[in-house]
N, C-alpha and C positions, 0 to 999 in steps of 0.2 A: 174599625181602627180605634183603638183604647186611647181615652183621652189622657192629654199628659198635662201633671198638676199647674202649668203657664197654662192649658187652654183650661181648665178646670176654674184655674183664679179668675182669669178674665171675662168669662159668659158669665160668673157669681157677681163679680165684681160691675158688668152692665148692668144686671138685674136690680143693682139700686141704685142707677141714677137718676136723678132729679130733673125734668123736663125746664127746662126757659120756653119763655117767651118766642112763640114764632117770629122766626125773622126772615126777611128778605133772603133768598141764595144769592141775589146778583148783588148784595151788601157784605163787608169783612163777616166773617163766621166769630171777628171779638173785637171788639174797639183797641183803635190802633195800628189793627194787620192791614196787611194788602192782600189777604188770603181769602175768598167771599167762599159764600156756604156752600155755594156750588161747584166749586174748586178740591174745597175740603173734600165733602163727598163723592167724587170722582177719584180721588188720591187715596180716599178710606180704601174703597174699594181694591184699592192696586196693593196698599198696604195688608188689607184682608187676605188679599191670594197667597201675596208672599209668606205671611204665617202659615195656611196651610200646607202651602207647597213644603214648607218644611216638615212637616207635620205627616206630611206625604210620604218624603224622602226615611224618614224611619220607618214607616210603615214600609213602604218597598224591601228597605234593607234587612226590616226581620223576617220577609217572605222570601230573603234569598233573591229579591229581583232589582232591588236598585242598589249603589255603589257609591254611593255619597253623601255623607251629612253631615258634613259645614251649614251650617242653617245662616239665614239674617234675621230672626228673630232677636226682635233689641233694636235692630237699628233699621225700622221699616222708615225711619223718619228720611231717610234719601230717598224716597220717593219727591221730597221736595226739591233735592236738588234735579233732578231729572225736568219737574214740572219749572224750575228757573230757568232752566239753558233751552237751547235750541237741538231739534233732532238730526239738524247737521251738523252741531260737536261733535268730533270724535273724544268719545266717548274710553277711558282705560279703567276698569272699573276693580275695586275691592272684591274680597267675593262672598263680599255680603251686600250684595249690593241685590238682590231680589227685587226690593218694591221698586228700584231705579229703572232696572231692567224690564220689568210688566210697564213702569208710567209710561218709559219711551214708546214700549211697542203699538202701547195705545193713541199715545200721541203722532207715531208714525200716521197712523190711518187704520190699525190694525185692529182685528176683533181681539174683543179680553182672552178669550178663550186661546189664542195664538201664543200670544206670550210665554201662559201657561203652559200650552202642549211642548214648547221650546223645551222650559226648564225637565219638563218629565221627561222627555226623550233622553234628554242627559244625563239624569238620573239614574234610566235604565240602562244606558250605554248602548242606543239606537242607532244603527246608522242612516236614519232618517231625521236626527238631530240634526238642524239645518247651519249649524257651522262648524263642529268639530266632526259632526259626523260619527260620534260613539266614539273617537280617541282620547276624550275625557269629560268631566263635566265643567263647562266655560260658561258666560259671561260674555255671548258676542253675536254678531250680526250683521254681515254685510249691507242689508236692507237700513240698519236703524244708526248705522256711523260708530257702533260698539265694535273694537280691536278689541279680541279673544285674549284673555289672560289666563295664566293659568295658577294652580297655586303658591308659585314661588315669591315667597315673601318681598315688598317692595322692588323686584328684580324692573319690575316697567316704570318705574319713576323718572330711569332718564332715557329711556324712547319716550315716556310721555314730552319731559322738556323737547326733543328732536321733533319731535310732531306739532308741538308750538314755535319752534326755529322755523320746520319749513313751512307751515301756514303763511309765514311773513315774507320768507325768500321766495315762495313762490311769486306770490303778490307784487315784492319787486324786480324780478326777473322776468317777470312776466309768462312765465310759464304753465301750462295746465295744473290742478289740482285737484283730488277727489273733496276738500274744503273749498266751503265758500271764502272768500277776500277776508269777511268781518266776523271768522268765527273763531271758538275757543277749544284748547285742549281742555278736555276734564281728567281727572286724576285721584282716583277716591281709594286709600288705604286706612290700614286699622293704626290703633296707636303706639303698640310694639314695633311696625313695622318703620318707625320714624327713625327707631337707632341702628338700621342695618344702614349697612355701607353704602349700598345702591340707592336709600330714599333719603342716605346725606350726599351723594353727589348730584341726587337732582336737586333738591333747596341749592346747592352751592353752585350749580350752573347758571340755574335760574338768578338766584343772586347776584353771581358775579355779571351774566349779561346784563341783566338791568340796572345795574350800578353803571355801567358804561355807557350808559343810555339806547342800548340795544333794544328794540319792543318782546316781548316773552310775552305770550297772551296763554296762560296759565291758569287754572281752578286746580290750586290742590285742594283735596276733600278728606280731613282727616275724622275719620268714625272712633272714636274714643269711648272705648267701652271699661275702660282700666284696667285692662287684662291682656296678658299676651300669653295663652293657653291659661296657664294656672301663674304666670310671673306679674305681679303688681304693676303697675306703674304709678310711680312717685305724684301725687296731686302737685299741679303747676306743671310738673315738667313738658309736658306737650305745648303748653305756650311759654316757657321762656326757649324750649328747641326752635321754635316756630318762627319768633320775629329774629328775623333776618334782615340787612339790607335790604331796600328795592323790593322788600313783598307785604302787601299790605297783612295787616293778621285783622281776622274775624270772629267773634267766637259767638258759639248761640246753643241754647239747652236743644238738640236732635230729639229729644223726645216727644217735643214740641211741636208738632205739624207747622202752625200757625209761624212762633218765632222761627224755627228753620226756614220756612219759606221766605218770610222775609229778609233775612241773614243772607240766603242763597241768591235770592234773588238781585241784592244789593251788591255781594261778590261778581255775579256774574256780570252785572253793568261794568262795573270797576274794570275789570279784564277784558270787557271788549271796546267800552270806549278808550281807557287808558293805554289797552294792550302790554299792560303788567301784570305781576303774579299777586294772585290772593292766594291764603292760605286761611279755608273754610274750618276752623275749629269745632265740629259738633260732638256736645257730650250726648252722648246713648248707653245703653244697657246692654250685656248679652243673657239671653234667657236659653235656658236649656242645656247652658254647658258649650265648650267648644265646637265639640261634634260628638256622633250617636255614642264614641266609645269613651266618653269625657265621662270620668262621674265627678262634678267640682265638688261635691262635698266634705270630698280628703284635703281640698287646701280652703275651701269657701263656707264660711259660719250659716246656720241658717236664717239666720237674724239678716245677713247681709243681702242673700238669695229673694228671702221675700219684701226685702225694700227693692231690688229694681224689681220688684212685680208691679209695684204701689208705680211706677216711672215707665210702666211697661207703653211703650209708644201705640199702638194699636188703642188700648184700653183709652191715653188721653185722647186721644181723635174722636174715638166714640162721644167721648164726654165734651169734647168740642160741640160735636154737630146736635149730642142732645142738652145740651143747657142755651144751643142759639136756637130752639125749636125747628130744628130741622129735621130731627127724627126722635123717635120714642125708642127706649130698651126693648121692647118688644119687635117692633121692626126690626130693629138690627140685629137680635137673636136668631130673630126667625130666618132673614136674609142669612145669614153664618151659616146655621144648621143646611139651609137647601145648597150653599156654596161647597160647603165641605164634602157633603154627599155627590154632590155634582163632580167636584175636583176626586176625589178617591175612585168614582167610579173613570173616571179620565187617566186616573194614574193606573189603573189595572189593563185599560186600554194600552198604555203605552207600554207595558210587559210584554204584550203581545204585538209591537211593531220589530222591523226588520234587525237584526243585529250582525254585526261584521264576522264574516265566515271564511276569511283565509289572510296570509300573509300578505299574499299581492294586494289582496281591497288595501289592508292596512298601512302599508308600508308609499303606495301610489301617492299619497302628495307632500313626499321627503322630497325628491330631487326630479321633478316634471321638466326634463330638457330634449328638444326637440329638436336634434342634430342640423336638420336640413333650416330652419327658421335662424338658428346660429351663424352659419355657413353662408343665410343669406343678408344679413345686418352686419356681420362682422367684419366686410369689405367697404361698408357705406362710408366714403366720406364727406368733407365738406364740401361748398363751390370751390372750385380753385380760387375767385376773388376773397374768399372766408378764408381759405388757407393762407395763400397771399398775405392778408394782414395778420391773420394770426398770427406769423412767422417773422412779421416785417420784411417780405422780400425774401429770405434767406429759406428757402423748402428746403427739409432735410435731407432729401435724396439726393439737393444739388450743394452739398457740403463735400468742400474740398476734400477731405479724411473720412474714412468710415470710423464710427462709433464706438464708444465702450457700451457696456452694461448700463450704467446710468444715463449717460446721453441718449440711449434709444429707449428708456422708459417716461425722458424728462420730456424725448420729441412724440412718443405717444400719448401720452396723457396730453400734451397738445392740443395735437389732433383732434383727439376726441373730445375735449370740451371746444372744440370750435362747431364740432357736426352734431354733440348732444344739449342743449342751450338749459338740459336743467339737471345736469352735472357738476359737482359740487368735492373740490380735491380741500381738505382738512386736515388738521393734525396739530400736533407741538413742533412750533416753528419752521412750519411750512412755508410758510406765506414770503414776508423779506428775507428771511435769512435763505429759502431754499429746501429746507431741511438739514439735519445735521452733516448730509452727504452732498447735499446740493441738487438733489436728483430734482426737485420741484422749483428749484432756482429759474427766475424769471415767469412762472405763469401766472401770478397777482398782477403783478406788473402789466401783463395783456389781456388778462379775462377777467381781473376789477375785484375786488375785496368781500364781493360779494357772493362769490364762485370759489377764490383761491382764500382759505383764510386761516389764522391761527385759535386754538381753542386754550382750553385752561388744561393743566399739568394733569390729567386725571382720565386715564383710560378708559376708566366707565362712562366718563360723558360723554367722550369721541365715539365709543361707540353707541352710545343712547342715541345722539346726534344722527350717527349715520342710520339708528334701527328708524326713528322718528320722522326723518325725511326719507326715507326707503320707502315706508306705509304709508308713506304721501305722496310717492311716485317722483320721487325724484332719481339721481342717478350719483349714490354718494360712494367716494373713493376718499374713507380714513385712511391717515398712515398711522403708524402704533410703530416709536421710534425703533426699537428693539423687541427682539422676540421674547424676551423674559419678561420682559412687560408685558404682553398682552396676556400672561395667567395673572396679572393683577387683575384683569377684567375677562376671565374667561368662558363667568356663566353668562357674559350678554351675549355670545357666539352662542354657548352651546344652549344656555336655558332661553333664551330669548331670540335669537335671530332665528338658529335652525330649528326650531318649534313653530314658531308662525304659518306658513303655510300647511305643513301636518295636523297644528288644532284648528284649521279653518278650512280644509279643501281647497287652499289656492287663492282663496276670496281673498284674504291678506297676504302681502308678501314681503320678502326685504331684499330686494334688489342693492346689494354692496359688494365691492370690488376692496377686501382691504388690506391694502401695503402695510408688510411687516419686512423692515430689515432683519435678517437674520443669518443664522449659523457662526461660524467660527472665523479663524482662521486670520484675524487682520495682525495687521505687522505694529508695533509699537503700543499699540492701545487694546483696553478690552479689562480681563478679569468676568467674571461668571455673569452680568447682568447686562455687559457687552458682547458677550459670546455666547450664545447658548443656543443648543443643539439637540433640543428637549422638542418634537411637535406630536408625540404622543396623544396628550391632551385632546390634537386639533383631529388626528385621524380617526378617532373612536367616536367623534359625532357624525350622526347618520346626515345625509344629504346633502353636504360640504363640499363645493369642489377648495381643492389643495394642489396652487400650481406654485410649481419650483422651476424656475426660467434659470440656468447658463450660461447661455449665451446673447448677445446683443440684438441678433435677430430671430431667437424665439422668444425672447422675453416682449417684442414690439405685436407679434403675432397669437400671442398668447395672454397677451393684456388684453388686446383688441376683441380677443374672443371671449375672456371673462366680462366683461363690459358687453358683450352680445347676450352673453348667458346671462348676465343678471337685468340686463334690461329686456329682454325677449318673454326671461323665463324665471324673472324674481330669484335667481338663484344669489346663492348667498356665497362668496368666493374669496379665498383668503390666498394672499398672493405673497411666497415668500421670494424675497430678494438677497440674494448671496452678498453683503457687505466684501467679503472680500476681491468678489470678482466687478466690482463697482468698477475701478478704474484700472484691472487689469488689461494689459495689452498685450502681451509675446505667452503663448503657447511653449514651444518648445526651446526658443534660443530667445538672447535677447536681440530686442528689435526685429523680431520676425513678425509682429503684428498681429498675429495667429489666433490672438481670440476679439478684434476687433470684426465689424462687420457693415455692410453699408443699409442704411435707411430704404425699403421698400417703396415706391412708388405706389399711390393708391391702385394703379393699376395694375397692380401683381400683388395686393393684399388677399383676394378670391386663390391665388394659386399659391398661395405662401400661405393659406389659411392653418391652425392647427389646431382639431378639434379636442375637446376634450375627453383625455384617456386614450391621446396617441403620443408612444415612444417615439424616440428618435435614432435611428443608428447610425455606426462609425464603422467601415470597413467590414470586408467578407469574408473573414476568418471562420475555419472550420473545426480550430480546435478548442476555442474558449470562446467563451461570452460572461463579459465582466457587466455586469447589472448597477446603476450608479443613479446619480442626480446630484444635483447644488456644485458644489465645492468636489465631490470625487468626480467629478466629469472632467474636469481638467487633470488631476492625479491621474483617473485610468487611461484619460489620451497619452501621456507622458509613460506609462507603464506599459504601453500596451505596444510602443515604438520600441520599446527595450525588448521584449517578449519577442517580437518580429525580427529584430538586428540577429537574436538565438533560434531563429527559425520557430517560432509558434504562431500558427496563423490564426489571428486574435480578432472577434469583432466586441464594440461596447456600444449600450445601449444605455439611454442617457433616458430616463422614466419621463422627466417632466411633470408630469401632472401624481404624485401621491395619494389622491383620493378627486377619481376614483383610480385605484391602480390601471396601467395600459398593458391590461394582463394578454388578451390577443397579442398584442407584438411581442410582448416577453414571452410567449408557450413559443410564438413561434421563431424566436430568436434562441431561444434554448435547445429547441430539437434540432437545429441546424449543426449545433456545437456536439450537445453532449454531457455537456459540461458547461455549469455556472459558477462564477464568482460575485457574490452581491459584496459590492465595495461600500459600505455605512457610514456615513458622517455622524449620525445619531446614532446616541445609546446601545449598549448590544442589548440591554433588557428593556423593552418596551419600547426599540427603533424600526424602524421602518421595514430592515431585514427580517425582522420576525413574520412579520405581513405577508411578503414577498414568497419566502420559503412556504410557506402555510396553504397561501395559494398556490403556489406550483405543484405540490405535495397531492392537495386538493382535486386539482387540475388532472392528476396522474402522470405527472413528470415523472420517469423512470432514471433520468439521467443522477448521474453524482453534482451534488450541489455543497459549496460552501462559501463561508460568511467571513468579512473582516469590517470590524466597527470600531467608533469609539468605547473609550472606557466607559463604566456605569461610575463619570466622575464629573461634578462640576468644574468646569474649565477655571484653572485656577490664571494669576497673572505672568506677563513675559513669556522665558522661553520655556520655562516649566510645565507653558500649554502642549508643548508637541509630546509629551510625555504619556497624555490619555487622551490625544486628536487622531482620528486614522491619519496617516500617513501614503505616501506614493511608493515610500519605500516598503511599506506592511503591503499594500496592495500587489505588488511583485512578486513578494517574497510569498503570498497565499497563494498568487496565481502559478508558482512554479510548484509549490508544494499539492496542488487539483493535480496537477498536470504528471507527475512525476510515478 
């Protein structure tokens, strides 16, 4: 392996240091610290690997065998943070975050050597990398309390805040936790990564709860190396971004062993006995360029490059431990040379471990759901005495009237946090008000502020929230008011929630259930950010369930079973709710009642079960079959009586669940026909119907099939909407023109 001019500076630059006075190791390694000699050098050590490992990582990638070089060279000084905290923090780490990741493993209980073999397997893209498994190279470990990141820029900043919420709610709810009662979330990014969106909605969460006197037991960890790839950043600006309400700021030269330790160490008291947010300011360096294909010399002076040589963190450690006589230049060379040689011959080893060989290996821990385990939680209710008070007396099945759409999601969610005690329903004005629709109206009121609550105006937190206590096993149901809203916050779904169990094998999960009003269609109100018909976005992420509830009582059975699936099976579950069919009641006349329905008895929840990626059908019609969900379920019922009155024997099948499509019933509700009509409430480019056709197609449907959708148009306001909305009347009119 060719040495590169950082390791070339740094063994010259040992080679003349000046020995001190031997000193005590069980004394501070420099008057002042709380760092002793023998801490130091323990930490050297962890810092050492991390340099080579980098060192490593290019040597792999010019043999064509490793895949990664993002190096932490520069900022081995987190190695201190790791040695302040506890190795039951959970742990979100930067991904320079190397020497962090070797201190834990060691401070786990673990040989040096482990840590290391971790990062190489990663490297190589091994599927014997023991948490992502060759699906990328991470930062994580079930064994040592590290949640897998991956490289998306401050995207974990506010599941980190969610994993400090539910540290505290569990505590006082009294419920299980993979954290102990008294511990800290840690959270270590770079300094570019302060001005993306997502690591200003964690500051501002974090903020805003502790300003209310909320506990937030937080460590942010910001690595300030002055560089975000090749873009500056402004001296000062990280600490005037930084002090915020409610968060203490710290700052300490990261190059430092000695003052980081103490800096960190000081943070992490603050946070855990205060149980408020520090925000860890360390200045550090980066050495070697961004990554292998970096050359910084096109925007970086050389004058500048070999001052942080002169700051290179590795290099002051040494010079720590030989000016407290703790070790001579010559030991520490000589120890390098046999480390390096050791590590290199380990990194060729790890070329030659297993690597992932088909799409099934690959693809196995996207959506791990196991029907029968569903099928048997998804009926579980309360005591009847827990019900009983949940309800005040009033069980929903013994309600004079059968239910709307809202009423039977308001009287399930209920339910369920009466039978699941670390379940947790959140959102914008959830709490007293209900929600904007009412649907969550009165359950603060019986399961305590603690359980039912309101958040801050900001999608990304709601769902950091929900990611955060998810990976803490709790059982969180955001709402996200409107569906156009939730692409404000759309990479916590797709880069963060459904990637967790995929970069970790399962070890990590995010069991959430999360309510989106959505689609079209309401009368008096709306314009494009109240209406929209857009879930494109939601069905092209791999692992998703995407259920679209109807009616009043699938929408009760099909809560209950998203709430199985993500608590059985960590699935991640986004549940859209038809705004307009909220308070509908008459089907086809007025006052016929026809789309009310009545509240299931727990004892016919096992037989009224619907599992997910089962259709629903309507009538045994043999000349059509109209293909539907949301809002055209109610159109094609009404079209499909008019088709019948003209002698067409019509049936409709009502999808329900979107991803994953209920493509068995629909092959086999298509061959019966002959003929499809898929009736689209979204988009004709990039709706649902594209899907639909593609797989039947796929499937080897031979039948005639066609499409009627909305326009490719943002729903504008009034009645100007029915202009680019499907229609009941379009649906007719397509379904005669199949037929004809």
């Amino acid at each position: 392996m060719a040495r590169d001019t950082v390791e070339t500076h740094f063994t010259e630059a040992v080679a003349t240091l000046k020995a001190g006075a031997p000193r005590d190791p069980a004394l501070p390694v420099k008057e002042g610290s709380t760092l002793t000699g023998e801490r130091c050098r323990e930490l050297y050590d962890r810092q050492q690997g991390s340099r080579l490992l980098d060192f490593a990582a290019r040597w792999l990638r010019e043999q064509n065998e490793g895949f990664y070089t993002i190096g932490s060279a520069g900022h081995e000084g987190n190695a201190a943070v790791a040695a302040a905290v506890r190795t039951t923090d959970p742990a979100l780490l930067h991904y320079r975050s190397g020497a962090f990741y070797l201190t834990r493993s060691v401070m786990a209980g673990r040989l040096p050597e482990q840590g290391v073999r971790d990062v190489l397997l990663g490297l190589t893209a091994s599927a014997d990398e023991p948490v992502a498994g060759g699906r990328h190279k991470v930062f994580g470990h079930p064994d040592l309390a590290i949640i897998p990141q991956t490289s998306t820029i401050a995207s974990h900043l506010p599941r980190s805040v969610g994993v400090a919420l539910a540290i505290e709610r569990a505590r006082a709810l009294g419920v299980p936790s993979p954290w102990p009662a008294d511990a800290i979330a840690v959270c270590s990014f770079g300094d570019a990564s302060i001005n993306h969106a997502s690591a200003l909605s964690g500051f501002n969460t974090a903020s805003y709860a502790t300003y209310q006197g909320q506990p937030l037991p937080i460590l942010f960890v910001c690595e300030d190396n002055g560089l975000g790839i090749s873009v500056r950043t402004p001296k000062g600006w990280v600490e005037a971004a930084a002090r915020r309400p409610g968060i203490e700021y710290i700052q300490a030269d990261g190059c430092d062993l000695a003052e980081a330790y103490d800096a960190a160490t000081r943070a992490a008291e603050h946070v855990r006995t205060q149980r408020t947010p520090v925000f860890l300011h360390l200045s550090t360096v980066r050495l070697m360029g961004h990554a292998g294909s970096d050359v910084e010399s096109a925007y970086r002076t050389q004058r500048e490059i070999r001052a942080d040589y002169a700051r290179d963190p590795l290099l002051r450690t040494a010079a720590l431990l030989v000016e407290a006589g703790l070790a001579t230049p010559e030991e520490l060379l000589k120890r390098y040379e046999a480390e390096r040689e050791h590590l290199l011959r380990m990194a060729m080893e790890a070329t030659r471990a297993p690597k992932l060989t088909s799409a099934r290996e690959i693809t196995e821990p996207l959506a791990p759901r196991r029907a029968e385990m569903i099928a048997k939680i998804s009926p579980v209710a309360a005591e009847p005495a827990v019900r009983e008070k949940a309800f005040a007396g009033q069980l929903p099945e013994k309600e004079d009237k059968p239910l709307t759409l809202s009423q039977a999601i308001n009287r399930t969610l209920a339910d369920a946090l009466a039978v699941y005690p670390e379940m947790m329903v959140f959102g914008e004005d959830v709490a007293k008000k209900g929600g904007v629709y009412g649907v969550t109206r009165g359950l603060q009121k019986r399961f305590g502020a603690g359980r039912v609550f309101d958040t801050l105006l900001d999608e990304q937190a709601v769902l950091g929230l929900a990611l955060g206590s998810g990976v803490s096993r709790m059982l969180p149901v955001p709402e996200i008011q409107y569906l156009a809203y939730l692409h404000n916050a759309l990479d916590q779904i797709r880069g963060e929630a459904a990637t967790m169990s995929f970069f970790s094998r399962g070890a990590y999960r995010n069991p959430m259930v999360v309510r989106v009003a959505g689609y079209a269609y309401q009368k008096g109100f709306g314009g494009h950010f109240h209406n929209d018909n857009s879930i494109a976005a939601l069905r092209d992420i791999p692992g998703i369930v995407i259920a679209s509830p109807s009616r009043p009582d699938d929408a009760s059975a099909m809560l209950r079973t998203c709430l199985a699936a993500a608590r059985t099976e960590g699935s991640v579950c986004v549940f859209i709710e038809p705004i307009a069919l909220y308070n509908t009641r008459d089907l086809f006349d007025e006052g016929d009642n026809g789309w009310l329905a009545p509240y299931a008895p727990p004892t016919r929840w096992a037989e009224t079960h619907v599992p997910i990626g089962r259709a629903r059908g309507y009538g045994d019609g043999r000349d059509l079959t109209i293909v539907t969900y949301g809002n055209g379920l109610r159109m094609s019922l009404r079209a499909a009586v008019k088709l019948t009155q003209d002698g067409v024997s019509c049936r409709v099948l009502d999808l329900r669940w979107l991803a994953p499509l209920p493509m068995e019933d629909l092959l086999r509700a298509a061959e019966l026909t002959g003929k499809v009509l898929v009736a689209d409430e979204s988009r004709r480019t990039g709706g649902v119907s594209e899907g639909i056709v593609t797989e039947m197609l796929d499937a080897g449907f031979t039948g005639q099939i066609a499409r009627v959708t909305s326009a490719d148009s943002f729903i504008p306001l009034g009645e100007a909407a029915n202009h680019v909305l499907l229609s009941e009347a379009e649906i007719e009119q397509a379904a005669r023109k199949l037929l004809s």
